[in-house]
N, C-alpha and C positions, 0 to 999 in steps of 0.2 A: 504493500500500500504506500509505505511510504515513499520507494521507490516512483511509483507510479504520479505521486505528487510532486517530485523532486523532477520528474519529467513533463509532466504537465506544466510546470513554473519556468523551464529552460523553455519550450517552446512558446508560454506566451510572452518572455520576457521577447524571445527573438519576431515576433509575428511586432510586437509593441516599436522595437527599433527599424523595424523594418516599415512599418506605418509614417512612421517618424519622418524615416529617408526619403518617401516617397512624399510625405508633403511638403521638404524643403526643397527639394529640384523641382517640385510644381510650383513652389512659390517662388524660385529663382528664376525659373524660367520665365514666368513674368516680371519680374522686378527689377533683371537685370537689363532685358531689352528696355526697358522705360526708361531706367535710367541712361544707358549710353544715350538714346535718340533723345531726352533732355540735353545731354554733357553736347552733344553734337550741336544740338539746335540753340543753347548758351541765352544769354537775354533774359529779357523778361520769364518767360516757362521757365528755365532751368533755378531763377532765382525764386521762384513761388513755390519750383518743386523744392528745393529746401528749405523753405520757409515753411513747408505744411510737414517734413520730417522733423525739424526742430522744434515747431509750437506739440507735436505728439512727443520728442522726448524729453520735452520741458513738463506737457500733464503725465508722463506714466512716472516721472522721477516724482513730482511733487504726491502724484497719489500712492505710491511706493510707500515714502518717507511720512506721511500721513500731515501733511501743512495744517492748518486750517487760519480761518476758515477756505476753507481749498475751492470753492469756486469765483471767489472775488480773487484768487491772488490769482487762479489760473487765467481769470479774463484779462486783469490787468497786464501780467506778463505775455499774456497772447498779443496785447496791443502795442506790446513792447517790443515784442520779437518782429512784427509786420512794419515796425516803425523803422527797426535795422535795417530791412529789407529795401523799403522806401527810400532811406538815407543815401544804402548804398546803390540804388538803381539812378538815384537824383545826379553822382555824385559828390556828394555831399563833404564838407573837410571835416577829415577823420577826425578833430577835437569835437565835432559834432555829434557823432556818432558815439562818441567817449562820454559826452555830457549826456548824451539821452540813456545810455546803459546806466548808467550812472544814477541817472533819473529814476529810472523805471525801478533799480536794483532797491532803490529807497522806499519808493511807494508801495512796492508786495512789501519789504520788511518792516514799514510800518503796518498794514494789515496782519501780517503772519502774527500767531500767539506763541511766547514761550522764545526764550534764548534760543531754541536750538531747533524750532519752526523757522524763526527767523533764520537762522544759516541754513535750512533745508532749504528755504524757500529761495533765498540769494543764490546760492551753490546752482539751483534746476534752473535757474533764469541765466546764468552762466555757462551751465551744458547746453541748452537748447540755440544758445548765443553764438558759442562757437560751431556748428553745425547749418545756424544759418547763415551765416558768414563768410565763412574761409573756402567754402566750395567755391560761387561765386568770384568771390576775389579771386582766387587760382583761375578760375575760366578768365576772367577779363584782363587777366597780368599778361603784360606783350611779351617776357620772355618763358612763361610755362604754358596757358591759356588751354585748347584741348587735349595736348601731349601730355600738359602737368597733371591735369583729371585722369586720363588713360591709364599712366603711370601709379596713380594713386592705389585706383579702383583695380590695377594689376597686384599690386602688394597685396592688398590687404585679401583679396578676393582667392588667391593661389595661397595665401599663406592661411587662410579660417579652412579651404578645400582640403591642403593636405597633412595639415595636423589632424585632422577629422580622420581621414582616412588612413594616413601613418598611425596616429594614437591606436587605433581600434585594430591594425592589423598587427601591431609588434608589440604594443603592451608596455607592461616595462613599470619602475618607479613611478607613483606616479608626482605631479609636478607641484602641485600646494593641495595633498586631499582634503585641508579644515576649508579651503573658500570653494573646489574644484574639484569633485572627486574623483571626474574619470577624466580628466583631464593629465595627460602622461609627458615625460622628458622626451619620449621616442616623437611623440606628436608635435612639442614644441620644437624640436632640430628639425623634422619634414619641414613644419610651416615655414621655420627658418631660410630652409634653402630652397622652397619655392618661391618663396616673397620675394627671395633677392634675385634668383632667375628671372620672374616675372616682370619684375622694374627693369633689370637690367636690356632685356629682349625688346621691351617699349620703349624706352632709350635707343637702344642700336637700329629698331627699326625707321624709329623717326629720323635719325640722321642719314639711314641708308635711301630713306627716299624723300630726303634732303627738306626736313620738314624742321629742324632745330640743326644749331652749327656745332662742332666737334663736342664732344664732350670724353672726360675723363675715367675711362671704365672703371679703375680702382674707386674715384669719388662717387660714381653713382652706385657700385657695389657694394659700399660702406652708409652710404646713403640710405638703398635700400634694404640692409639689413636690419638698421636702427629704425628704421620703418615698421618692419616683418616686428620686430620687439616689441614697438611700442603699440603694435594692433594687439597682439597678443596680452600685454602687459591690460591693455583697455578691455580687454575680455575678461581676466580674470578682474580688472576693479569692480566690476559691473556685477561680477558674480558674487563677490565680496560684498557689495551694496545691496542687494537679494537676500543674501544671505543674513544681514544684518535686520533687513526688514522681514525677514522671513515671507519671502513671497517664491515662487518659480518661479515663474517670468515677470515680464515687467508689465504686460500687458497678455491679451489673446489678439489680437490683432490681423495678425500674419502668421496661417497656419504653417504649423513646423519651426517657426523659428520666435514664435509667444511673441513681443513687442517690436518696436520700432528698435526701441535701445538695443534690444537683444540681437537685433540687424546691422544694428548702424556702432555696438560698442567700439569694435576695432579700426573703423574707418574715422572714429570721432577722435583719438586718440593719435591716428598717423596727420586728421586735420589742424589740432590742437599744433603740435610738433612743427608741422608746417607753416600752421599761425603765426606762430612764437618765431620761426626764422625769419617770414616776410616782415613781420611787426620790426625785430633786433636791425633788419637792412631799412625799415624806411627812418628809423629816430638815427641811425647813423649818417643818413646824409646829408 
C-alpha cells in the first residue's frame, strides 16, 4: 500500500510539473512575441507597454507586503508611474522627473500607515519606477536603442531558460534552499553561460550586419555575465520577498509563471544595473 502511495505521489508530482511547463511556453509564446514587436515598434506603444508592466508590479508588490490603506496609495502611485511615462515621452529635464518621483514617493508615504507600510509602500513605487523607465530610455538612447533591448531580453531570457532546465536535469547543491528550494548551483553556472553566450551573439550579430561599431568581446563578455548575475541575483530577491510575505507568487496573472514580478524579477534587476550605469555616465558629463 504504501508503496503504491509513494507511487501514486511521484507521478502526480510529475503530471503537476509537467502542467507547469506546459503553461509557461504557452505563456511565452505569447509574451515574448509582444514584447519584441513592442521593442521593435519603440515610441509611444512600447513606453505604455511598460508602463502597464510597472503600475502591475508596483500593485502585486504593494499587495504582497500588505500597504494600507492599499487602494488610495495604489491609485496614487499609479498616477505616478503614468506621470514618468508622460515626462519621459514629453522629454522632459531629468531634475523633473527626479522632483515628480520625489513627489509622488511622499504623497503614498504620507497615506501608507505604520513605519514600515511607509517603506513598503516607497520601496513598490521605486520597483514599478525603475521598470517603467529604463526600458524606454535604453530604446530611445542613440548608442544602445533596439540592439541595447535585444541584448537585454537575450540575457536575461537564455539565462531564466537554462538554469531551469540545467537545474532540473543535473541536480546538484542546491543554491540558497531557506529563500529557493529547488533552485540549484548546477542551474545557476547553465544560466551563467547562456546569458553571456546570449549577449554576447546579439552583440556580434549587430556588428556583423553593421548595425553598432566595433565592440570589445572581452567587455561585453564580462558585461554580460554580470548581467546573467544580476537576473538571477533579482530572482532569488523576489523569492526572498514571497517568502517573507508568505505568498507563492506575487500574483495569478500569467499562467505558469503567477505574476508580472515573477516574469519581469530578472529583467528588472539587469534594468536597474543598466539604470545605475546610464544615470553614473549622464551626472559625469
Amino acid at each position: 500500500m504504501g508503496g503504491e502511495q509513494g507511487t501514486s505521489l511521484k507521478h502526480n508530482t510529475k503530471q503537476g510539473a509537467s502542467r507547469e511547463l506546459s503553461a509557461r511556453v504557452a505563456s511565452a509564446l505569447v509574451l515574448i512575441p509582444v514584447a519584441l514587436l513592442a521593442a521593435y515598434w519603440g515610441g509611444v506603444p512600447f513606453a505604455l507597454f511598460w508602463l502597464a508592466a510597472g503600475v502591475a508590479m508596483m500593485v502585486e508588490w504593494t499587495n504582497m507586503t500588505r500597504v494600507a490603506p492599499l487602494r488610495p496609495v495604489q491609485i496614487v502611485f499609479g498616477i505616478g508611474l503614468a506621470a514618468l511615462t508622460f515626462l519621459h515621452m514629453t522629454d522632459a529635464a531629468f531634475g523633473v522627473s527626479v522632483l515628480a518621483s520625489i513627489a509622488f514617493m511622499l504623497a503614498g508615504s504620507v497615506l501608507a500607515r505604520g513605519a514600515s507600510g511607509k517603506a513598503w509602500a516607497v520601496s513598490g513605487f521605486a520597483y514599478g519606477a525603475i521598470i517603467v523607465l529604463v526600458p524606454p530610455i535604453v530604446r530611445a538612447h542613440p548608442n544602445l536603442g533596439l540592439i541595447g533591448l535585444l541584448w537585454m531580453f537575450a540575457v536575461v531570457w537564455a539565462t531564466d531558460i537554462a538554469a531551469y532546465f540545467t537545474g532540473r536535469a543535473l541536480g546538484g547543491p542546491k543554491l540558497w534552499p531557506q529563500v529557493s528550494p529547488k533552485k540549484t548551483w548546477s542551474g545557476f553556472a547553465g544560466g551563467l553561460v547562456a546569458g553571456a553566450a546570449g549577449g554576447v551573439l546579439v552583440a556580434w550579430g549587430a556588428q556583423h550586419f553593421g548595425l553598432m561599431p566595433p565592440f570589445s568581446l572581452r567587455n561585453t563578455l564580462m558585461l554580460s555575465m554580470v548581467a546573467s548575475v544580476a537576473s538571477q541575483l533579482g530572482d532569488l530577491g523576489e523569492s526572498a520577498l514571497k517568502r517573507h510575505c508568505d505568498v507563492k507568487d506575487s500574483s495569478h496573472l500569467i499562467p505558469g509563471h503567477g505574476g508580472v514580478m515573477d516574469r519581469l524579477d530578472g529583467f528588472w534587476a539587469v534594468s536597474l544595473i543598466l539604470g545605475l550605469v546610464l544615470l553614473t555616465i549622464r551626472l559625469a558629463e
